[in-house]
MIVO-583023 format. One line per field, with one value per residue: z negated, y negated, x of N, C-alpha, C in turn; residue in one letter. Coordinates in nm, 3 decimals, m for minus. Each point is the difference from the previous one (the first is absolute). Example, Ala and Ser with C-alpha at 12.3 -4.5 7.8 and 13.67 -1.06 7.14 Angstrom:
! MIVO-583023
n.Z [m0.780, 0.072]
n.Y [0.569, m0.105]
n.X [1.319, m0.035]
ca.Z [0.000, m0.006]
ca.Y [m0.119, m0.119]
ca.X [m0.089, 0.082]
c.Z [0.000, m0.073]
c.Y [m0.120, m0.109]
c.X [0.090, m0.077]
r [A, S]
***
This chain:
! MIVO-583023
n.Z [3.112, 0.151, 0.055, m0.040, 0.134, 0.020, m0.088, m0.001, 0.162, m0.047, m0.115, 0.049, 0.067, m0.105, m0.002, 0.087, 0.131, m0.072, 0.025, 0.121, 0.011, m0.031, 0.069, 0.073, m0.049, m0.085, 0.124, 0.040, m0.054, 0.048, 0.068, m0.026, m0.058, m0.097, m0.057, 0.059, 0.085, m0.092, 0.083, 0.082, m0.047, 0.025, 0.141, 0.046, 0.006, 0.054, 0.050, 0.024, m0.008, 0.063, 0.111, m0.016, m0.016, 0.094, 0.107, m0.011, m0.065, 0.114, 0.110, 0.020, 0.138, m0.032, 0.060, 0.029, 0.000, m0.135, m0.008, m0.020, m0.071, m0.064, m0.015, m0.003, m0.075, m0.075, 0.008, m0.032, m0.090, m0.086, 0.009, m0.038, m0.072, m0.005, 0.057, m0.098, m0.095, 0.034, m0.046, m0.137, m0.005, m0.041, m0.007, m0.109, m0.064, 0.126, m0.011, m0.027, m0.056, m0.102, 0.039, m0.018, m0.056, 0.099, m0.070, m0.013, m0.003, m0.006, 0.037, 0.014, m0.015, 0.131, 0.076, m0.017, 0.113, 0.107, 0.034, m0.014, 0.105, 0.078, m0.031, 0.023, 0.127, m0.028, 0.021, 0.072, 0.049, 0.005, 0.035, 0.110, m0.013, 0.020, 0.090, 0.042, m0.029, 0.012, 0.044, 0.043, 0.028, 0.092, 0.043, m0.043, m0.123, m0.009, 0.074, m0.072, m0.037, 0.102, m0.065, m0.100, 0.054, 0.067, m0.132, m0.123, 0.089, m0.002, m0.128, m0.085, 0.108, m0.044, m0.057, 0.003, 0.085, m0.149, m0.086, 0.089, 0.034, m0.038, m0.025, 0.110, m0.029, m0.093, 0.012, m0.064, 0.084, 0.087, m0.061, 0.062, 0.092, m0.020, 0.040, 0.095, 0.057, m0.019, m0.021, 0.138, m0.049, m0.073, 0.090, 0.025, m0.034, 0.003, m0.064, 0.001, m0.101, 0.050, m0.096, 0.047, 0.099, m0.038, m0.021, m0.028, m0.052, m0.112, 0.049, m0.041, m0.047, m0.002, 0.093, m0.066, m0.045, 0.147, m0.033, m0.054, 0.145, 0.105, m0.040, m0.014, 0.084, m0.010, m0.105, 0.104, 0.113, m0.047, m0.055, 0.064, 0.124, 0.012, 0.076, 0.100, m0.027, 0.029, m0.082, m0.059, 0.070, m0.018, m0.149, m0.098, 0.055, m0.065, m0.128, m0.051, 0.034, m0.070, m0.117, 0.017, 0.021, m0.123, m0.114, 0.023, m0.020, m0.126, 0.006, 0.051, m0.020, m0.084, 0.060, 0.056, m0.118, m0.008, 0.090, m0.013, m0.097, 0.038]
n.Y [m0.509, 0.011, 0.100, 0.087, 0.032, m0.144, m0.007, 0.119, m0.008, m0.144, 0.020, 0.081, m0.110, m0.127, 0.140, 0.010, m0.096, 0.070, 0.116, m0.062, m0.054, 0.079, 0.129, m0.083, m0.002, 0.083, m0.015, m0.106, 0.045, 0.131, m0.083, 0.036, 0.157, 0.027, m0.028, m0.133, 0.095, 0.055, m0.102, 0.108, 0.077, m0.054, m0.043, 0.123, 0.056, m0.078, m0.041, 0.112, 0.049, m0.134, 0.066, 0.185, m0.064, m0.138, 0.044, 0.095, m0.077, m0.089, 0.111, 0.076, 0.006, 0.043, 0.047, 0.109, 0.046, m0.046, 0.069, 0.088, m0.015, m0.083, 0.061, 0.086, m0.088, 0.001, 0.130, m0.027, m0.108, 0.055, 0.135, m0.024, m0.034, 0.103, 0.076, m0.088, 0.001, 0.134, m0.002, m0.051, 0.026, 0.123, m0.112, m0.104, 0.101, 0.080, m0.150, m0.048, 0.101, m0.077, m0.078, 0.124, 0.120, 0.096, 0.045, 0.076, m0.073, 0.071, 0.105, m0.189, m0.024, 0.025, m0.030, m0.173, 0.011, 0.065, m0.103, m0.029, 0.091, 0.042, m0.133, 0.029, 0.085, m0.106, m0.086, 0.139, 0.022, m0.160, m0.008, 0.074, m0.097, m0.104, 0.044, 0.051, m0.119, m0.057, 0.118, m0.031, 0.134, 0.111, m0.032, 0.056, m0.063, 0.037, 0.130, m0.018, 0.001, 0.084, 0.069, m0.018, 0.049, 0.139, m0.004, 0.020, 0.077, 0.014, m0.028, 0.036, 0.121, 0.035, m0.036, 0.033, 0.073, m0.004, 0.071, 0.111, 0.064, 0.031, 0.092, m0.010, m0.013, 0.028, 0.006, m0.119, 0.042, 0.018, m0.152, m0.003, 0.048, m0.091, m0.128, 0.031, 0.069, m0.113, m0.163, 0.039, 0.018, m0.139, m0.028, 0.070, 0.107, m0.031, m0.140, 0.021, 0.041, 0.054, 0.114, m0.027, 0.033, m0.110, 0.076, m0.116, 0.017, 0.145, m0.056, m0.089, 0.041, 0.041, m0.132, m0.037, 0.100, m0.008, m0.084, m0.029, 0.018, m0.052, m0.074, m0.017, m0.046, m0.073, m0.052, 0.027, m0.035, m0.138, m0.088, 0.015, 0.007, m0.105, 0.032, m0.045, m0.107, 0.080, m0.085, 0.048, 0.177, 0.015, m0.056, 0.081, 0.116, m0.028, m0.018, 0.129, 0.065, m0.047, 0.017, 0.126, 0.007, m0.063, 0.074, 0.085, m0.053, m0.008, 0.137, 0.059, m0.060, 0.029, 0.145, m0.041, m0.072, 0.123, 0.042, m0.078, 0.047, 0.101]
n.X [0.671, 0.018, 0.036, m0.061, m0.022, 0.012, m0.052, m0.074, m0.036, m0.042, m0.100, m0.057, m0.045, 0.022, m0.045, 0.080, m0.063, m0.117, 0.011, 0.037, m0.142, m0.128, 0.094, m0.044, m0.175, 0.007, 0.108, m0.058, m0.108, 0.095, 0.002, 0.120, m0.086, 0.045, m0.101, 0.000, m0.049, 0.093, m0.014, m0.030, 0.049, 0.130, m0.045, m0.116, 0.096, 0.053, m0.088, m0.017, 0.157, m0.007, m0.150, 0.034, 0.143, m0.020, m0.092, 0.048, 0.129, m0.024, m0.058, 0.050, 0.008, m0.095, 0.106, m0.088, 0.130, 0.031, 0.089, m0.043, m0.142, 0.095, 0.047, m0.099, m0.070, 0.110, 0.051, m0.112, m0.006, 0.089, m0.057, m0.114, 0.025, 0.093, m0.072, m0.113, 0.056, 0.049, m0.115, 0.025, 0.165, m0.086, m0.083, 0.040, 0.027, m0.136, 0.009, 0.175, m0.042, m0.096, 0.056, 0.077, m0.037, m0.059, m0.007, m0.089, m0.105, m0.067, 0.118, 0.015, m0.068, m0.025, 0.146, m0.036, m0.110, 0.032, 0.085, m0.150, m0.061, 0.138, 0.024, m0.115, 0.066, 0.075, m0.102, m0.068, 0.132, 0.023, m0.111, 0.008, 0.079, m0.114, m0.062, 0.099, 0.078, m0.095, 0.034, m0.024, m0.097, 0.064, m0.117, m0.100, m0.008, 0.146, m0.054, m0.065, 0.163, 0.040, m0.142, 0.048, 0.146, m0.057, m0.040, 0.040, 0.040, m0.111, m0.032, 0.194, m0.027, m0.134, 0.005, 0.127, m0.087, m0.085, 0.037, 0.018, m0.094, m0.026, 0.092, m0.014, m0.141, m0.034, 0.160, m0.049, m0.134, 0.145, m0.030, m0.157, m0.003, 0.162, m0.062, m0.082, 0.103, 0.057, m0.094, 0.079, 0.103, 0.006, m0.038, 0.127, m0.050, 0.116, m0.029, m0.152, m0.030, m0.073, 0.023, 0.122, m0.097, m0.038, m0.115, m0.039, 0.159, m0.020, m0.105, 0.056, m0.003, m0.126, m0.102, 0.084, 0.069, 0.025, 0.074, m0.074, m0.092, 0.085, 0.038, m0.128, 0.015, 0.086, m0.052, m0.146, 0.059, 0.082, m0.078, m0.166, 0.056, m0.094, m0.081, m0.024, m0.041, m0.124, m0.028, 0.111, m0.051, m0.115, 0.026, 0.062, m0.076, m0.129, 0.070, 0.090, m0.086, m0.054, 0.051, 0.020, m0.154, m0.030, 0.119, m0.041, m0.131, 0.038, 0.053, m0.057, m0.059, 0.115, 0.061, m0.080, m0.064, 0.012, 0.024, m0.093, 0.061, 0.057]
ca.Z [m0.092, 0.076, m0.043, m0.064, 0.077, 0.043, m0.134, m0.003, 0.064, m0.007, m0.100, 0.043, 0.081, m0.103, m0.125, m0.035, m0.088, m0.087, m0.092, m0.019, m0.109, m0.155, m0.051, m0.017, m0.119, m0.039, m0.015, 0.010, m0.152, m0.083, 0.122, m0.051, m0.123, m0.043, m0.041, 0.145, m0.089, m0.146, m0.104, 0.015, m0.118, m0.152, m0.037, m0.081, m0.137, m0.100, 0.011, m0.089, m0.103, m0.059, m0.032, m0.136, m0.162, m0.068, m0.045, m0.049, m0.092, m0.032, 0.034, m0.076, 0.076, m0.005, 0.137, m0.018, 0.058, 0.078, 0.125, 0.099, 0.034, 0.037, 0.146, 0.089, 0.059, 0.049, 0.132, 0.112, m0.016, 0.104, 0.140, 0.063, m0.013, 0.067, 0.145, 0.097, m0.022, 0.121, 0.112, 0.068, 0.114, 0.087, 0.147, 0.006, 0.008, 0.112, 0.147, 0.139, 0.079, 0.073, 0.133, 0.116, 0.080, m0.099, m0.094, m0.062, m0.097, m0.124, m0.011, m0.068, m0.119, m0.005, m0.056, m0.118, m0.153, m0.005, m0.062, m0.168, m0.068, 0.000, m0.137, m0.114, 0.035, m0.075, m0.144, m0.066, m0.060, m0.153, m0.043, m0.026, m0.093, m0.120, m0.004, 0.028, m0.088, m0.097, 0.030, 0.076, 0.052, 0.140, 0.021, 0.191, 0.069, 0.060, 0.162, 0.011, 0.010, 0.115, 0.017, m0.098, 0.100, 0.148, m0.018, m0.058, 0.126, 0.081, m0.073, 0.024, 0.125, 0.083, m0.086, 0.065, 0.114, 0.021, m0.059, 0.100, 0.146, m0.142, m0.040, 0.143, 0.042, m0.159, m0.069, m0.187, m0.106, m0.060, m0.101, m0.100, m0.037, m0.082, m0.164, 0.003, m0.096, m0.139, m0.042, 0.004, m0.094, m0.135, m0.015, m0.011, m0.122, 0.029, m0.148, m0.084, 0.040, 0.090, m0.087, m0.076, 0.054, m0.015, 0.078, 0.110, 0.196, 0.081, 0.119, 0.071, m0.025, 0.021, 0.076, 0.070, 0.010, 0.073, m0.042, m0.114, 0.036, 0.033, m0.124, m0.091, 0.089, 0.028, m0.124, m0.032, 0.054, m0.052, m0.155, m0.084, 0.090, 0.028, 0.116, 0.057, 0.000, 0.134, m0.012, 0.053, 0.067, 0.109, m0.005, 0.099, 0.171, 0.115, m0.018, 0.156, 0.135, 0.028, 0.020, 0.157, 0.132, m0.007, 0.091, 0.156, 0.066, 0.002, 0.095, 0.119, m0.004, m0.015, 0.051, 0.116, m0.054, m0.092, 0.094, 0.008, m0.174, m0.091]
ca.Y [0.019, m0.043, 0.112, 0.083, 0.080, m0.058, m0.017, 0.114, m0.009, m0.083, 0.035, 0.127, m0.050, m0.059, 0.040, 0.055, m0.154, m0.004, 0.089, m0.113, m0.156, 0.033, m0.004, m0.136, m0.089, 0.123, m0.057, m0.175, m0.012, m0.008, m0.067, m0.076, m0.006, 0.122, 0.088, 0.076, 0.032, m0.020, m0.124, 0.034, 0.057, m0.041, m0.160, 0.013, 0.063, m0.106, m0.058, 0.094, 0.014, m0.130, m0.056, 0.104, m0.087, m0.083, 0.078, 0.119, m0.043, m0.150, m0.003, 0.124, 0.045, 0.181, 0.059, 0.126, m0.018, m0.177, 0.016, 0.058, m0.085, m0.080, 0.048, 0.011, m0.123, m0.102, 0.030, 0.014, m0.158, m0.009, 0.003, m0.078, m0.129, 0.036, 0.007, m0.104, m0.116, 0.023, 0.003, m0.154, m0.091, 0.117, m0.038, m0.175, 0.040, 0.062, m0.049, 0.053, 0.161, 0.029, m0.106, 0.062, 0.080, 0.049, 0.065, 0.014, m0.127, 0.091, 0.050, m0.093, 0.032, 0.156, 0.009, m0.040, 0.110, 0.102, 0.005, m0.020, 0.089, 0.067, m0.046, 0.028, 0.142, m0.006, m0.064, 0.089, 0.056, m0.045, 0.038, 0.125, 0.028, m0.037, 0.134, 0.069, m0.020, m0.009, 0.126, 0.011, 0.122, m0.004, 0.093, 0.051, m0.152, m0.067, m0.036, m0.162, m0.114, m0.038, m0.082, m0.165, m0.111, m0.055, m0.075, m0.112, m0.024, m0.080, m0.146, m0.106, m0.040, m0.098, m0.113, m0.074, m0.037, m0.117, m0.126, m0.015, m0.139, m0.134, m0.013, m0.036, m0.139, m0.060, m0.008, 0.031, 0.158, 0.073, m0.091, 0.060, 0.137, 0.064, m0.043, 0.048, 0.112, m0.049, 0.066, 0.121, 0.137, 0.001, 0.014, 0.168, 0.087, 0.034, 0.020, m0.028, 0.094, m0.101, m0.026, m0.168, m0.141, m0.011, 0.058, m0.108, m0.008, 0.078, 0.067, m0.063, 0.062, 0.179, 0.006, m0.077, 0.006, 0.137, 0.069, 0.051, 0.082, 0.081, 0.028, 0.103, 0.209, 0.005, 0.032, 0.086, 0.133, 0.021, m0.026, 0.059, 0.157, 0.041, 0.012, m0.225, m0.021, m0.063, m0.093, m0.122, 0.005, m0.100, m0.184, m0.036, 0.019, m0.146, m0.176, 0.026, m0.044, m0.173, m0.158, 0.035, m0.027, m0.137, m0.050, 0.037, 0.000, m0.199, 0.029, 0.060, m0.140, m0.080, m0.011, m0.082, m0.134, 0.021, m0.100, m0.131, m0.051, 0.039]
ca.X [m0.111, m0.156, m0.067, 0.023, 0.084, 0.174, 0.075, 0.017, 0.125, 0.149, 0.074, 0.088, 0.081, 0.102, 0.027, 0.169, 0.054, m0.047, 0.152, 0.175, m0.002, 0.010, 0.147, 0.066, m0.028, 0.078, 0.150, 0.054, m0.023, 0.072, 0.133, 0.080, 0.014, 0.104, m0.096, m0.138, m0.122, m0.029, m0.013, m0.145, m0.005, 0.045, m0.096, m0.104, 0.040, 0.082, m0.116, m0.110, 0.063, 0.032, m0.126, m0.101, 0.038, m0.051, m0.127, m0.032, m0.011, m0.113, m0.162, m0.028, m0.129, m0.001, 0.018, 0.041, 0.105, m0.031, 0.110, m0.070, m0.049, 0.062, 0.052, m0.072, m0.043, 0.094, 0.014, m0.111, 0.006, 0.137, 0.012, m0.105, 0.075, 0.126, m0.033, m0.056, 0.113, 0.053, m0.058, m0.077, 0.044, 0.069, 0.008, 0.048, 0.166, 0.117, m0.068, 0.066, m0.030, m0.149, 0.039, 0.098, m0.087, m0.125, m0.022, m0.121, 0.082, m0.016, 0.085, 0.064, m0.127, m0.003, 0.090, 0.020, m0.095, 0.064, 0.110, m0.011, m0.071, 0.078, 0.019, m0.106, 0.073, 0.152, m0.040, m0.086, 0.113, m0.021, m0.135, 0.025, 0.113, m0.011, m0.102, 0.082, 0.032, m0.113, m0.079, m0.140, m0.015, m0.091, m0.069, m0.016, m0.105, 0.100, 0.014, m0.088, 0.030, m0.028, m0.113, 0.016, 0.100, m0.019, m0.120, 0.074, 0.092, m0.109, m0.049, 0.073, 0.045, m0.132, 0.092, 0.101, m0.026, m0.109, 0.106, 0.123, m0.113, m0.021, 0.113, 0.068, m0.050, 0.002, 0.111, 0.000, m0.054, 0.096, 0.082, m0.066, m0.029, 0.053, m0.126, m0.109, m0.012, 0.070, m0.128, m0.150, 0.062, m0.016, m0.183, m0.039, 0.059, 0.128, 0.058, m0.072, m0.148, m0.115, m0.094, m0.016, m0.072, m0.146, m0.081, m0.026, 0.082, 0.040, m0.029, 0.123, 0.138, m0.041, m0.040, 0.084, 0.161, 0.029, 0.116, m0.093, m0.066, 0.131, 0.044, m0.115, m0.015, 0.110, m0.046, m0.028, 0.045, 0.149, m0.011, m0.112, 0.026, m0.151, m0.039, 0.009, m0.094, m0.064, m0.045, 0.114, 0.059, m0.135, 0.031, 0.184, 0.007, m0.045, 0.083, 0.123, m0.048, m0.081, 0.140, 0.074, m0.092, 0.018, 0.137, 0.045, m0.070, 0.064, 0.126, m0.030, m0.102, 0.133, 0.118, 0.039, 0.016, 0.120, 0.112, m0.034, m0.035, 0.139]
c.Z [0.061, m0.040, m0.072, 0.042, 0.037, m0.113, m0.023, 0.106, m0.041, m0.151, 0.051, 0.115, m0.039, m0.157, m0.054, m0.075, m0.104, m0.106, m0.032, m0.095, m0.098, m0.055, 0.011, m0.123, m0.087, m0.056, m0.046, m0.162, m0.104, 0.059, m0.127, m0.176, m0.019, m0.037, 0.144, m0.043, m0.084, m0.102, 0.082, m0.130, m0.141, m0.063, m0.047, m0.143, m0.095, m0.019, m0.103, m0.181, m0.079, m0.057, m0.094, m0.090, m0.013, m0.030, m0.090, m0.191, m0.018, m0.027, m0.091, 0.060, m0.050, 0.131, m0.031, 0.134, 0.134, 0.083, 0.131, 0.091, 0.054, 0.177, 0.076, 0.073, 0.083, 0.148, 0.109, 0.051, 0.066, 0.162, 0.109, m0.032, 0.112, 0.135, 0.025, 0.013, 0.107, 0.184, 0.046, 0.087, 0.140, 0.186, 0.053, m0.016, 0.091, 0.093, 0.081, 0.079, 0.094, 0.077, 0.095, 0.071, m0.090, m0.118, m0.099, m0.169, m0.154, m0.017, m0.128, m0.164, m0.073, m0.114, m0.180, m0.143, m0.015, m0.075, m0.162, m0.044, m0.030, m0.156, m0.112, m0.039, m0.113, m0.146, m0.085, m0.034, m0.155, m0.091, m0.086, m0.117, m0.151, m0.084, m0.096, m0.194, m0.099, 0.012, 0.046, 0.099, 0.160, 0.038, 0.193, 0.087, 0.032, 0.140, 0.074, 0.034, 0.157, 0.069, m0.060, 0.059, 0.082, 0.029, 0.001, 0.116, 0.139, m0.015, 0.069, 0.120, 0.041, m0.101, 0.082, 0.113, 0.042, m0.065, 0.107, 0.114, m0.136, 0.005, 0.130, m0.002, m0.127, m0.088, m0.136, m0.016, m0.026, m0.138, m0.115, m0.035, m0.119, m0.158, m0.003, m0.049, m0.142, m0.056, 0.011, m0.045, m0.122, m0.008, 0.030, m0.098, 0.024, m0.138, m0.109, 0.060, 0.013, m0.148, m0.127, 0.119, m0.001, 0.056, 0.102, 0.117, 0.043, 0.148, 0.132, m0.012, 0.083, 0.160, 0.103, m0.019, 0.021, m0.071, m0.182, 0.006, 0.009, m0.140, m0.112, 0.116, m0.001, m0.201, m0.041, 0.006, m0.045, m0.164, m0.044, 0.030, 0.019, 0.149, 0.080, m0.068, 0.137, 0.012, 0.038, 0.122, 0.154, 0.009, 0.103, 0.084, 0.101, m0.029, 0.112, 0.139, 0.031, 0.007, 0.133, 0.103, 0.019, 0.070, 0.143, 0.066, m0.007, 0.059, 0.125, 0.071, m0.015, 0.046, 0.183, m0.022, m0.090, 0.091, m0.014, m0.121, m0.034, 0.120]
c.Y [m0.049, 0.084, 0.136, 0.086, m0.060, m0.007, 0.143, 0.007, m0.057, 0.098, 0.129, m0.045, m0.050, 0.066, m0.007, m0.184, m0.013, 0.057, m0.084, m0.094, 0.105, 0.018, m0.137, m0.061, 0.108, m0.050, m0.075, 0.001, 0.048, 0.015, m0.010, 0.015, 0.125, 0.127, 0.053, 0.016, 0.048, m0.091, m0.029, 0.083, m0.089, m0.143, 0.001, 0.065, m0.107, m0.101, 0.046, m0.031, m0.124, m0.015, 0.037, m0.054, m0.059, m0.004, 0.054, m0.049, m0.142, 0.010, 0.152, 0.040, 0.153, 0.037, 0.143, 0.004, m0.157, m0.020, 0.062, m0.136, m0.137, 0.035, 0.060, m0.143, m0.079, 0.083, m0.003, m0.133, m0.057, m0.008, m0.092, m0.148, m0.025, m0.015, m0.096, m0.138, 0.009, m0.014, m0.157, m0.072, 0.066, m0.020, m0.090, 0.084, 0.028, m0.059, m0.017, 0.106, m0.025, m0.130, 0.054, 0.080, 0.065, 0.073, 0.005, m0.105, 0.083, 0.045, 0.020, 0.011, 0.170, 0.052, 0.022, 0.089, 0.151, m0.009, m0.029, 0.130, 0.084, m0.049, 0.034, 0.175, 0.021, m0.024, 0.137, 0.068, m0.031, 0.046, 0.166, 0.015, m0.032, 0.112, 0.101, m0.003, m0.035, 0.127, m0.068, 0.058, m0.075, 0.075, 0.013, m0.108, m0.120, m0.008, m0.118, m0.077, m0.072, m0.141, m0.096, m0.054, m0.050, m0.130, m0.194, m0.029, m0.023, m0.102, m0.089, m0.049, m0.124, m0.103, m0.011, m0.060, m0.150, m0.130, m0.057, m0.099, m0.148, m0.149, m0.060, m0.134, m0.077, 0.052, 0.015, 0.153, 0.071, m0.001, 0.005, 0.156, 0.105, m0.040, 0.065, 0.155, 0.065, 0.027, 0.113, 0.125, m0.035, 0.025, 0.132, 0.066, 0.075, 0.052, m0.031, 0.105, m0.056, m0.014, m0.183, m0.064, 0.006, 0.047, m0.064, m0.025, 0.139, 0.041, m0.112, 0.108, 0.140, m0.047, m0.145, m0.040, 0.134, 0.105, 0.052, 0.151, 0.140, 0.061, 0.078, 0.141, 0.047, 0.056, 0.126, 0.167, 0.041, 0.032, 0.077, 0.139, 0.032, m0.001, m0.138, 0.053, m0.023, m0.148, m0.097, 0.030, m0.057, m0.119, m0.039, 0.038, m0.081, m0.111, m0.001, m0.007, m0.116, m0.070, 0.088, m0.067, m0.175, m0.052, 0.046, m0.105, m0.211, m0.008, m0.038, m0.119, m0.164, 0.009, m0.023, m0.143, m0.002, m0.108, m0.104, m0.047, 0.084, m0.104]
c.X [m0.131, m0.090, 0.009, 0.107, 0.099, 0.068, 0.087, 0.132, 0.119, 0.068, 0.085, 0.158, 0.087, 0.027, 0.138, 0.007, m0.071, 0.105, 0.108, m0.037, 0.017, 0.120, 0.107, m0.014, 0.032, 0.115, 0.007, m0.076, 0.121, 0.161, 0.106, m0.014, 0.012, m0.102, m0.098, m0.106, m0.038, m0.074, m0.173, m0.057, m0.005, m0.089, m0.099, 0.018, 0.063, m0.114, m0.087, 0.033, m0.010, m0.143, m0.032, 0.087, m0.069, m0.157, m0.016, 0.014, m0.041, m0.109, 0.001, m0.133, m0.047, m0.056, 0.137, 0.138, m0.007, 0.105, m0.049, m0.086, 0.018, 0.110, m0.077, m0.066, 0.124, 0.024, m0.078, m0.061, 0.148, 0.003, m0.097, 0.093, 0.126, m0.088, m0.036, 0.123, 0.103, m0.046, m0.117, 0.089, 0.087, m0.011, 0.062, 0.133, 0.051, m0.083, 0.115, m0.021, m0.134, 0.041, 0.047, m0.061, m0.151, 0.008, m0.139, 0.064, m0.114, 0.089, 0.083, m0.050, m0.008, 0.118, 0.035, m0.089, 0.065, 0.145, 0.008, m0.061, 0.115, 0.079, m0.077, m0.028, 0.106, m0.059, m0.062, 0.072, 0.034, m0.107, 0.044, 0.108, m0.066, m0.126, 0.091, 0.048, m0.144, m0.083, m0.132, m0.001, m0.054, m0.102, m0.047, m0.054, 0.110, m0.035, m0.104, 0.066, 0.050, m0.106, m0.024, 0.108, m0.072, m0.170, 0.133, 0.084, m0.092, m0.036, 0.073, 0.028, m0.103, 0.047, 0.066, 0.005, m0.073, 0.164, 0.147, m0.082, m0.010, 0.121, 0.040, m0.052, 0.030, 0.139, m0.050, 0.001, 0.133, 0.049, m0.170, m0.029, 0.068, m0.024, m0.091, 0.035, 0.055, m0.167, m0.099, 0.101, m0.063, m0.203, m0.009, 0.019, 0.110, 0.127, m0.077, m0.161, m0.123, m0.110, m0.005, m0.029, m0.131, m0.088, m0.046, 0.050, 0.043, m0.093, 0.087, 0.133, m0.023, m0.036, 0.096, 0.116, 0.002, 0.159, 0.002, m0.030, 0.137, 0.059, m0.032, 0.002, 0.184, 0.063, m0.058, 0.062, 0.157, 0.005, m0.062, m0.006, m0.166, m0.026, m0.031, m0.195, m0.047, m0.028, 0.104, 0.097, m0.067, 0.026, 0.139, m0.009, m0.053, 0.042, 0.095, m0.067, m0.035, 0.124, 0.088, m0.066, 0.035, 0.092, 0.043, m0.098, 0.052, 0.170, m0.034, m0.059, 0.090, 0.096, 0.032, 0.047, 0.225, 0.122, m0.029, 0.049, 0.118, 0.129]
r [X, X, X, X, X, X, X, X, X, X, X, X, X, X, X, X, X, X, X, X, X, X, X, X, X, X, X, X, X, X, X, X, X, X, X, X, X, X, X, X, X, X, X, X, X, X, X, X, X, X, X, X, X, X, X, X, X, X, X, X, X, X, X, X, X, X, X, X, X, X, X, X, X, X, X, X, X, X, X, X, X, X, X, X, X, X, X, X, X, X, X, X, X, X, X, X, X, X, X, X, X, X, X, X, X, X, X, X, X, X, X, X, X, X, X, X, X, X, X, X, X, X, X, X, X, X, X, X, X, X, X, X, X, X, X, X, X, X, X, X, X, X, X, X, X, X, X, X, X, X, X, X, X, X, X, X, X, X, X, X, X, X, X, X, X, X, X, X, X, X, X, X, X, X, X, X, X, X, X, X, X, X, X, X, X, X, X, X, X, X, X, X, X, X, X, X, X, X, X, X, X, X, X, X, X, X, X, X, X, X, X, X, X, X, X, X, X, X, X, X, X, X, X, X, X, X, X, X, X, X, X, X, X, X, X, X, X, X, X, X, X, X, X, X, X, X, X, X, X, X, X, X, X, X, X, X, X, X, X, X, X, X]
***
């Protein structure tokens, strides 16, 4: 990741070991259970099912197919959670490997977001089922949806990247980060609509919780079947670039220091 162009080489060069982790982490998630990946399916759905009860008759939110809504957020929050959690100790895991010989030590990282995006692949399956059964119609503005993954699957990577170099010198962040996104799901509108927060903090919510942003284009185009707004598709596109540039650029800047500390 020196440069633009070695990066490019090595990725084309170690792609196949890029392929083996993902189908490794794949396995080893559902090693030894009867369902497999089924239970990529059945978790956000059994999840979903437990929230719109108890929501749906506590809070009695008025949110038009609150099933819908409710899973759309969870899968897309899901997955940014899943990748980065996988991938903050994704280097301290395979430092026997990076002691032995070379291997591009992004890779490693690399891995872990992909092998969640391929989980969050399984999860739209669920999605679709629940569409499916609440009739909510598809429209043409489904094919957007490419460009809202591949935004939310940039983000997480420049995330992860900044949290895996993090994570080598400073241990806790593995053991905080998973608080930290405990609070930052509930400060999103996930199972609750953005219209009960105060006017006052919604430009926190609209101009600094990037996964807010995902979610409302990821909404728009499944639920509302409306077209991305330009506006949020400009925002999430340069949030994803910036936190990518960052992190390659505090990778890249950290990982000669990695041997010294795993």
């Amino acid at each position: 990741m020196k440069t633009s162009k070695k990066a490019i080489s090595e990725f084309i060069q170690y792609r196949e070991l890029i392929k083996q982790l993902v189908l490794k982490d794949i396995k080893l998630k559902y090693r030894r259970s009867y369902l497999g990946y089924i239970w990529s399916i059945l978790n956000p759905l059994l999840m979903m099912t437990v929230l719109v009860i108890v929501f749906s008759n506590l809070f009695r939110f008025d949110i038009p197919n609150f099933a819908v809504y409710l899973l759309a957020g969870q899968v897309i929050f899901g997955f940014m959670s899943e990748a980065t959690s996988l991938a903050t100790g994704s280097i301290i895991m395979n430092a026997p490997l990076l002691k032995k010989t070379y291997v591009p030590k992004y890779i490693f990282t690399l891995s872990k977001v992909t092998s969640a995006l391929v989980n969050l692949l399984f999860s739209l399956i669920a999605l679709a089922l629940v569409m499916l059964i609440t009739q909510v119609p598809l429209t043409w503005n489904i094919l957007w949806l490419p460009i809202v993954l591949f935004e939310v699957y940039i983000f997480s990577l420049g995330l992860s990247l900044l949290l895996a170099t993090a994570s080598v010198f400073f241990r806790d962040i593995q053991y905080l980060w998973g608080v930290f996104t405990s609070i930052w799901m509930y400060l999103t509108p996930i199972i609750y609509p953005v219209s009960i927060i105060s006017e006052e903090y919604r430009w926190w919510y609209d101009n600094l919780n990037p996964m807010y942003g995902y979610i409302q284009q990821f909404r728009e185009i499944v639920l509302y079947g409306t077209p991305l707004s330009l506006e949020l598709l400009v925002q999430g596109s340069l949030t994803a670039i910036v936190f990518l540039i960052v992190g390659m650029w505090y990778f890249n800047r950290k990982q000669d220091q990695f041997i010294l500390y795993i």
